[in-house]
C-alpha positions in Angstrom: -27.8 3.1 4.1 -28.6 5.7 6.3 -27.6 4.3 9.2 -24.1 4.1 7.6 -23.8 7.6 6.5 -24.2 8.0 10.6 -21.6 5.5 11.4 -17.8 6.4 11.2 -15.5 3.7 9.9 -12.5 2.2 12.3 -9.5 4.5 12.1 -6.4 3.4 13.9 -4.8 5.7 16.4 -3.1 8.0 13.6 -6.3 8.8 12.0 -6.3 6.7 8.9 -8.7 3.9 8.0 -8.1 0.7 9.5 -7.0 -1.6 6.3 -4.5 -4.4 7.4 -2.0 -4.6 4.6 1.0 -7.0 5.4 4.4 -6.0 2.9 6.7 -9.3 2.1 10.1 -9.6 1.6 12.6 -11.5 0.1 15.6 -12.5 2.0 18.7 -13.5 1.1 21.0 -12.9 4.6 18.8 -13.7 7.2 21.6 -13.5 10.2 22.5 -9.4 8.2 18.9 -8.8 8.6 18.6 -10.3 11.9 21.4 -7.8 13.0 20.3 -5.0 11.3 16.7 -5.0 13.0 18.6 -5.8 16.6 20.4 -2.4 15.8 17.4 -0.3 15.2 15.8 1.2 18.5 12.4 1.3 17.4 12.5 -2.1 17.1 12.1 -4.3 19.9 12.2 -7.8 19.8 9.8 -10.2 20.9 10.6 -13.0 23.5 9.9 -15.4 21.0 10.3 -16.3 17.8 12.3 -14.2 15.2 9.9 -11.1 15.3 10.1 -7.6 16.2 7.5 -4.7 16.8 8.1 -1.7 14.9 7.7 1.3 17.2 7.1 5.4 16.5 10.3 6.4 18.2 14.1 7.2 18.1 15.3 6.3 14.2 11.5 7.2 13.1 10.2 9.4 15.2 10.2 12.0 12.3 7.8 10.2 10.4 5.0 12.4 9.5 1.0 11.7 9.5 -1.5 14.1 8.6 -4.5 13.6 10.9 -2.4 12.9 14.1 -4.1 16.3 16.0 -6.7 13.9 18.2 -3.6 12.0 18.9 -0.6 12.7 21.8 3.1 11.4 21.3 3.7 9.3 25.0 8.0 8.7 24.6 7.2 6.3 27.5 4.2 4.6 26.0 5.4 4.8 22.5 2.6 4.1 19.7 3.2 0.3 17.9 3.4 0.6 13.7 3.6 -3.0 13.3 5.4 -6.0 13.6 8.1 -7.7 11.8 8.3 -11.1 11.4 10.7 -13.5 9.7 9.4 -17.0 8.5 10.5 -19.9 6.0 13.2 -17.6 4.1 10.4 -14.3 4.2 10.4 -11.0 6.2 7.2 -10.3 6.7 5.8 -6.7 8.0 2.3 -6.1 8.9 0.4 -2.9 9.6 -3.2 -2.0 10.3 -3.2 0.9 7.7 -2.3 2.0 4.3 -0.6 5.0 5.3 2.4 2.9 7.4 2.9 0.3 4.4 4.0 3.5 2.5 6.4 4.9 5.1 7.4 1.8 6.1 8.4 1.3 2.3 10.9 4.0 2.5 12.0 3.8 6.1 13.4 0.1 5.5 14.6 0.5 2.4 16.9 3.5 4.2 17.6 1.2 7.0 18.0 -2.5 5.1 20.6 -3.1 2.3 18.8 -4.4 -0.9 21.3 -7.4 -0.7 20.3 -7.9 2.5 16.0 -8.2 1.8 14.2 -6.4 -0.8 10.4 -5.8 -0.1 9.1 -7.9 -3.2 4.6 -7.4 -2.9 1.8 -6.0 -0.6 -1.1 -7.8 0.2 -4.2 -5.2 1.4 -7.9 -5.3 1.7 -10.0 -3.0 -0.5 -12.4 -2.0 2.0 -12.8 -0.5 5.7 -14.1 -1.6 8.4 -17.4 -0.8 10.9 -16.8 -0.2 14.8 -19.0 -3.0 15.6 -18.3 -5.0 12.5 -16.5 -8.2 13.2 -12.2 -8.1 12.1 -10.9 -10.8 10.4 -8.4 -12.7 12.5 -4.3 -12.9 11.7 -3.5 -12.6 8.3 -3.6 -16.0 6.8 -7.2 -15.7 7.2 -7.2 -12.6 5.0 -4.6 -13.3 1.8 -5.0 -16.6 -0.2 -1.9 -17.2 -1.8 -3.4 -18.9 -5.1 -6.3 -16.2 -4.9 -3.8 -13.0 -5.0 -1.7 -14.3 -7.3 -4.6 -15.2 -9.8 -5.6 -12.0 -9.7 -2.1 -10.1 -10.7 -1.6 -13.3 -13.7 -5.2 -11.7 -14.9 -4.0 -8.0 -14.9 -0.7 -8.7 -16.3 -2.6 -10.8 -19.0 -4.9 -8.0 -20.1 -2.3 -5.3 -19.8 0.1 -7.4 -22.3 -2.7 -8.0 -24.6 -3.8 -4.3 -24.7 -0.2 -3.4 -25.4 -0.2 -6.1 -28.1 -3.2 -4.4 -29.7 -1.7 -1.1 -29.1 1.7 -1.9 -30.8 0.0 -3.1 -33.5 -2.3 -0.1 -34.3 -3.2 0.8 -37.5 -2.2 4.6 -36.6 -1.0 6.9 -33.3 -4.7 7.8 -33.1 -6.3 4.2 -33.0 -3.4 3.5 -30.4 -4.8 6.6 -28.0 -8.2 5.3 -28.4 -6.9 2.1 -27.3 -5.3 3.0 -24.2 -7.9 5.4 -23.3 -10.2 2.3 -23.1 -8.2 0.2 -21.5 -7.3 2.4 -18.7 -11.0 3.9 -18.5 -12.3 0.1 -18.3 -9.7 -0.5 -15.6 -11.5 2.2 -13.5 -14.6 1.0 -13.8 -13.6 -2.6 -12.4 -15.0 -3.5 -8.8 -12.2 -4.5 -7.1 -11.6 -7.5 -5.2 -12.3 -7.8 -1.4 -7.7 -8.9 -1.4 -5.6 -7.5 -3.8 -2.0 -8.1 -4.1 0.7 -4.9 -5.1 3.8 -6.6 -6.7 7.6 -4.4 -6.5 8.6 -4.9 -10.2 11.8 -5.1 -10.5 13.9 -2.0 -12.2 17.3 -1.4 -12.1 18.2 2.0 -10.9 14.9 3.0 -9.5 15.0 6.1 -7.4 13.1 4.9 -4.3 11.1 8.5 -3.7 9.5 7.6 -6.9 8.7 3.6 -6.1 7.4 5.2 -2.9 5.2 7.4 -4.8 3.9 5.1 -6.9 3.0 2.5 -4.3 1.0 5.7 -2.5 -1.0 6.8 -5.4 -1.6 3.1 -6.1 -3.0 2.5 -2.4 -4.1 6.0 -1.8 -6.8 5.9 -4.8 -8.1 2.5 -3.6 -8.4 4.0 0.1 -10.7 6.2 -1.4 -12.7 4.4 -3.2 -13.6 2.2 -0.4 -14.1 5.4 1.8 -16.7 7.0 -0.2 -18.4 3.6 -0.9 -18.5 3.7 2.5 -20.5 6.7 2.4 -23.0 5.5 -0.3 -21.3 6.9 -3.5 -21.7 3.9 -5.1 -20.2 5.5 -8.3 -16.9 6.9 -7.2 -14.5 4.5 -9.2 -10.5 4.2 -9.4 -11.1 7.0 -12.0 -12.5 9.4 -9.5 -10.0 8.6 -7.2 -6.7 8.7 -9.9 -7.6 12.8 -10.9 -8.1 13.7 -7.0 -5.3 12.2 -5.7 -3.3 13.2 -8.9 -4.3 16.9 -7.9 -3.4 16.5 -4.6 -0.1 15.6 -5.6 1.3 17.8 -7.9 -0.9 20.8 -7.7 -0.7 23.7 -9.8 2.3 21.4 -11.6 -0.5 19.9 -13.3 -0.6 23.6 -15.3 2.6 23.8 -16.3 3.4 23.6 -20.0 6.9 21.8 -20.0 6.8 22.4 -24.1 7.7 25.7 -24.6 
């Protein structure tokens, strides 16, 4: 252990942790989509195939990242975000780091019509990586279909039967104490090595707040596997839900809306 608490984890060249994460979308007008990624700048396509690297210049060159100061914008070497790929009636977009999955989230959905292809999951790992450790190797190495999607069939099947319970509770009070251990219980969970974020489908959604949500989803897990990383063994989703919570909204968090 002590030789870890010595050893950094892999960052990528923005500063975040290296955690592949690889966003999938449906499409439904493949030659649109085709078009529409031809028209973006910062993204060039490859020789061959249908694929295109995303790159940090011209329509997102604003995009922001906190712990860029080690790291110098080159406009004639710009820095690669990730690639885009299209395959068997898919868009798939893949990224070495949490951090991207969440602007890419919001830059494509600003670029791409929704009729066009509508990012539908995220597949991530739940850990970091050594310097010297060994990566895995392309993505269908790392996410198994029939594993990922077990996984989500078991949350959504103890989330509905909680609710069941909860909707059935004897009194307002009994229906607290249920969520409370539910959601506490949910904390505690060691999570899987892959784990699979699903887009639920809403009507109307505002797509700041999708954003946001998908953040504080992947931002809590980030740090969990962070300060594993570091030996506290005990930080849980918990831990990680009130810190980043405060980060987020601040002082809001004292604000008596009731008044």
């Amino acid at each position: 252990m002590f030789e870890r608490l010595q050893k950094p984890f892999l960052t990528v060249e923005t500063g975040e942790a290296y955690q592949p994460i690889r966003l999938t979308y449906d499409l439904y007008q493949k030659n649109q989509l085709i078009d529409a990624l031809n028209e973006l700048t910062c993204c060039e396509k490859n020789p061959r195939g249908e694929a295109w690297t995303w790159f940090w210049r011209d329509e997102c060159d604003d995009l922001h990242f906190e712990s860029v100061d080690s790291y110098r914008k080159n406009s004639e070497h710009p820095l690669r975000l990730g690639t885009l790929t299209i395959y068997q009636d898919k868009l798939y977009l893949n990224l070495p780091s949490f951090k991207r999955a969440c602007l890419a989230v919001s830059f494509f959905y600003r670029k791409i019509d929704e009729a066009i292809a509508k990012v539908h999951n995220a597949d991530f790992l739940n850990k970091v990586f050594g310097l010297d450790e060994r990566l895995p190797h392309g993505f269908t190495e790392l996410f198994k279909e029939e594993e990922l999607e077990k996984i989500v069939r078991q949350r959504i099947h103890d989330y509905e039967a909680v609710q069941e319970k909860i909707e059935n509770a004897a009194s307002t009070q009994e229906a607290f104490t249920l969520l409370a251990e539910y959601t506490k219980a949910e904390a505690k969970k060691r999570l899987p090595y892959a784990e699979r974020y699903p887009f639920y489908e809403h009507q109307n959604d505002d797509p700041d707040v999708v954003s946001l949500g998908f953040y504080i989803y992947l931002r809590s897990r980030e740090l969990v596997a962070i300060r594993r990383w570091y030996g506290e063994m005990g930080y849980s989703l918990d831990d990680a839900a009130k810190e980043i919570t405060n980060q987020v909204f601040g002082d809001m968090m004292h604000i008596d809306i009731i008044e």
